[in-house]
Every structure is written in C-alpha cells, then in structure tokens.
C-alpha positions as CSV (number, residue, x, y, z in Angstrom):
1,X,89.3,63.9,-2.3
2,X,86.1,64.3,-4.6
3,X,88.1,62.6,-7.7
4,X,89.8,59.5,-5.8
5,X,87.0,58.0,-5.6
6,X,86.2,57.9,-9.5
7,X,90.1,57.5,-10.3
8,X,90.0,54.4,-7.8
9,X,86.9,53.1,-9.7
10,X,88.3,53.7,-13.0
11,X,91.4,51.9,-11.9
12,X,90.2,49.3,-11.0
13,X,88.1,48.8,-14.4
14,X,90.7,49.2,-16.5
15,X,92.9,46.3,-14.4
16,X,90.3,44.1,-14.7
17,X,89.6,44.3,-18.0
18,X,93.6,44.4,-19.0
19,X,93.8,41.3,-16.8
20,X,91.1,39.0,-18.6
21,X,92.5,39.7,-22.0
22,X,95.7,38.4,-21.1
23,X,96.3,34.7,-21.7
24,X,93.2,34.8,-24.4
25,X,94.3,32.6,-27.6
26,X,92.7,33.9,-30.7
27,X,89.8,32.7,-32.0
28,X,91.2,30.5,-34.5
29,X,93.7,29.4,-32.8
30,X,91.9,25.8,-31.2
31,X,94.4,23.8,-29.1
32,X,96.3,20.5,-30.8
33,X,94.9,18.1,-28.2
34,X,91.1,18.9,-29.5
35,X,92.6,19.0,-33.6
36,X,93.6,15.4,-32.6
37,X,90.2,13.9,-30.9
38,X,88.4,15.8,-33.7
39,X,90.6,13.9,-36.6
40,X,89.9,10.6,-34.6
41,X,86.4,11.7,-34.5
42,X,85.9,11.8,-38.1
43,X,87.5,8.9,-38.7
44,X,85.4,7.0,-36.1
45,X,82.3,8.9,-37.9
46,X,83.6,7.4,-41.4
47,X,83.8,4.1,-40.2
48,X,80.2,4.2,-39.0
49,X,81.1,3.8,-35.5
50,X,79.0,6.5,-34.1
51,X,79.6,5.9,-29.8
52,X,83.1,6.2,-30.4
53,X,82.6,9.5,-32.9
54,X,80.7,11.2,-30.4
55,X,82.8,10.0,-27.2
56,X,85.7,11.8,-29.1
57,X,83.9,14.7,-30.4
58,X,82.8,15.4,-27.2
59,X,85.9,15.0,-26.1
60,X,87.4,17.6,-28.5
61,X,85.2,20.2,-26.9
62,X,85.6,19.6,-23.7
63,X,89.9,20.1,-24.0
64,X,88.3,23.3,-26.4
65,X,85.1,24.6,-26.4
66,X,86.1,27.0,-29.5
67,X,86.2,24.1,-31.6
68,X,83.3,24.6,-34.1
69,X,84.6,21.7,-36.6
70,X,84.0,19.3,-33.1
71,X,80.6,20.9,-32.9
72,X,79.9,20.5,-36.3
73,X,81.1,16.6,-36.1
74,X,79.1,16.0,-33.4
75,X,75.9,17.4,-36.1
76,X,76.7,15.3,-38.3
77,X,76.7,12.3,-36.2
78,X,73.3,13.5,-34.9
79,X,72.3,13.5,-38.0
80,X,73.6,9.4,-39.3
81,X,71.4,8.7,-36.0
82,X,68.5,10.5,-37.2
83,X,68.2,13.0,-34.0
84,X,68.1,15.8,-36.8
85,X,67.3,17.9,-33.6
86,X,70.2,17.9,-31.9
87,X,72.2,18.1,-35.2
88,X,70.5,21.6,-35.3
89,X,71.6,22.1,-31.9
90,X,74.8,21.8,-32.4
91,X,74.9,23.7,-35.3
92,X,73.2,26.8,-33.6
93,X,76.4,25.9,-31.2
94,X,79.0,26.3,-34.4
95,X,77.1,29.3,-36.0
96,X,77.4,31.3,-32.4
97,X,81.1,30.9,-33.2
98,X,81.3,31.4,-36.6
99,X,77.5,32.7,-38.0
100,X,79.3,32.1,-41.4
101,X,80.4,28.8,-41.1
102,X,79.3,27.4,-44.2
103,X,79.7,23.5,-43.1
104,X,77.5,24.6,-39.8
105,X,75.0,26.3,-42.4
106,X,74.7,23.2,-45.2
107,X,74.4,20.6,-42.2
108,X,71.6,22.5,-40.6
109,X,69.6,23.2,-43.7
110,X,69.8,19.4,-44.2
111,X,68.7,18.7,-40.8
112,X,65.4,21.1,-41.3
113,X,64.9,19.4,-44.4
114,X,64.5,16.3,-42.8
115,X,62.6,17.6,-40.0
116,X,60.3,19.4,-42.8
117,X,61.2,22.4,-42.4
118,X,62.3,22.7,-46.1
119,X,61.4,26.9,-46.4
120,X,63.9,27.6,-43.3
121,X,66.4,25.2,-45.1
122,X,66.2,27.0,-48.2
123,X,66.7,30.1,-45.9
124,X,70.2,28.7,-45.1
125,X,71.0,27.9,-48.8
126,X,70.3,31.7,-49.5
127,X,72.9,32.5,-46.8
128,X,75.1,29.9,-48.6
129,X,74.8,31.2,-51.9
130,X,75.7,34.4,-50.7
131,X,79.0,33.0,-49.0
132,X,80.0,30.7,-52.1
133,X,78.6,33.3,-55.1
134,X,80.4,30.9,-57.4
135,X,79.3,27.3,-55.6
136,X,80.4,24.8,-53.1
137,X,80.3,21.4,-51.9
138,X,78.2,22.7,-49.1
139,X,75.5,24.7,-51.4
140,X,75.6,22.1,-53.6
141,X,74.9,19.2,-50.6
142,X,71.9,21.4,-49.4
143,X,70.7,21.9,-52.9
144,X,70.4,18.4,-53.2
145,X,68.6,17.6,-49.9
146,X,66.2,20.4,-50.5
147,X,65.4,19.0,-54.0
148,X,65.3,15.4,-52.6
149,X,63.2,16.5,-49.5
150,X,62.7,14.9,-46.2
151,X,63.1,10.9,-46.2
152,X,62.3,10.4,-42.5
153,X,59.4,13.0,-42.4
154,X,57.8,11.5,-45.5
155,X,57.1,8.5,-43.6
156,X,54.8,10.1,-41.0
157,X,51.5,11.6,-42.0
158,X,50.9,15.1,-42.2
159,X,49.3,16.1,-38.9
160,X,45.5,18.3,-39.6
161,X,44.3,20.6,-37.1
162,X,40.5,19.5,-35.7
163,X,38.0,22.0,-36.7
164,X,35.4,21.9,-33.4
C-alpha cells in the first residue's frame, strides 16, 4: 500500500511527459505553408512594399511560430522603416530559437548601430566572427555598418546630463 502511491505518481509523470513529445516536429523542420508566406514575404520586402512584407511575415509565424527566417524578415522590415527597436525585438525572438543564427546576429548589430549602441553591436560581430572564422556576408554587413556608424542617430544631438 505504502508504494502505490509513488508508483501511481510516477505513472502518471512519465504518461504525461511520453504524451507531449508525441506529435512534436523537429526543430528544423518549419511547415511548407509558413516556407511559402515567408518567400512571398521577401519578395514583397524586395519590392519595397513593406505592409504587404509584414502582413505575410506575420503571417508565416502565425501558421509556425518556429520560423526564425519569418522573424528575422519581419527585423529587417523593422529596420527599412526605421523602428530599429522592434527590429531588435524580433531578433531577440530568432536568437531564442537559434542563439547562433548568424542573419539574427548581423541584423541586430545593425540595428544597435543605428540606435547608437555601436560597442553592443561590435559585441555581436565578435559572436560573428567566432561563427564565420573565415568571413561572411553577415560579418562583413555588420562590419560595414559599424565602420559607417549610425545615420539616423547622427541626426539627433547627443543628449548631456544637467549638473545641479
């Protein structure tokens, strides 16, 4: 009688935990329907038409929230509307999936670079330099904006703290 009680418990643990494995897709395996809104996506993101980008980004993740290209997408459209916030938002979202996503790492150093925050993006280019020892598009894109620096927070003046 003493051990029924733990056996039922333990039981019952191990059917749960059987049962929510089963039916799982792996991790890289993201379902066709959000592949497809995520190629019409890009396209609508190459065309410059960023409502319909984000529509079917959005999209994308909502038939598959494992889609970290979608999330990534949706960055880079962030970004062409200069909300380099939310670009790192969604970035943060890819890198949960993937911290060594090297297209989620390039497009959020960029966006810190524009924000100003060039010594966390040059954080992000050690990480990339790491991943790509002998280059890549991606360290060589952040590489670029770091050396360009910030275009939109150029424009604003640098803010002083009031001594009182």
């Amino acid at each position: 009688m003493r051990l029924l009680t733990p056996l039922l418990i333990a039981g019952t643990a191990i059917a749960l935990s059987a049962s929510s494995a089963v039916g799982q897709r792996p991790d890289d395996q993201i379902l066709p329907r959000s592949v497809d809104l995520l190629k019409q996506g890009e396209t609508h993101l190459a065309a410059g038409k960023f409502a319909e980008a984000d529509e079917a980004l959005e999209t994308a993740l909502a038939v598959d929230p494992r889609n970290r290209a979608a999330y990534n997408g949706l960055a880079k459209v962030a970004q062409r509307e200069k909300l380099f916030g939310q670009s790192i938002r969604y970035t943060k979202k890819a890198l949960l999936l993937e911290p060594n996503d090297p297209d989620a790492i390039a497009i959020q150093g960029v966006a810190m670079v524009e924000l100003g925050a060039t010594a966390r993006a040059k954080e992000n280019l050690a990480k990339l330099q790491k991943l790509c020892p002998s280059g890549c598009t991606q360290l060589a894109e952040l590489s670029a904006a770091i050396t360009r620096g910030p275009t939109v927070a150029s424009a604003k003046p640098p803010v002083t703290p009031k001594n009182n």
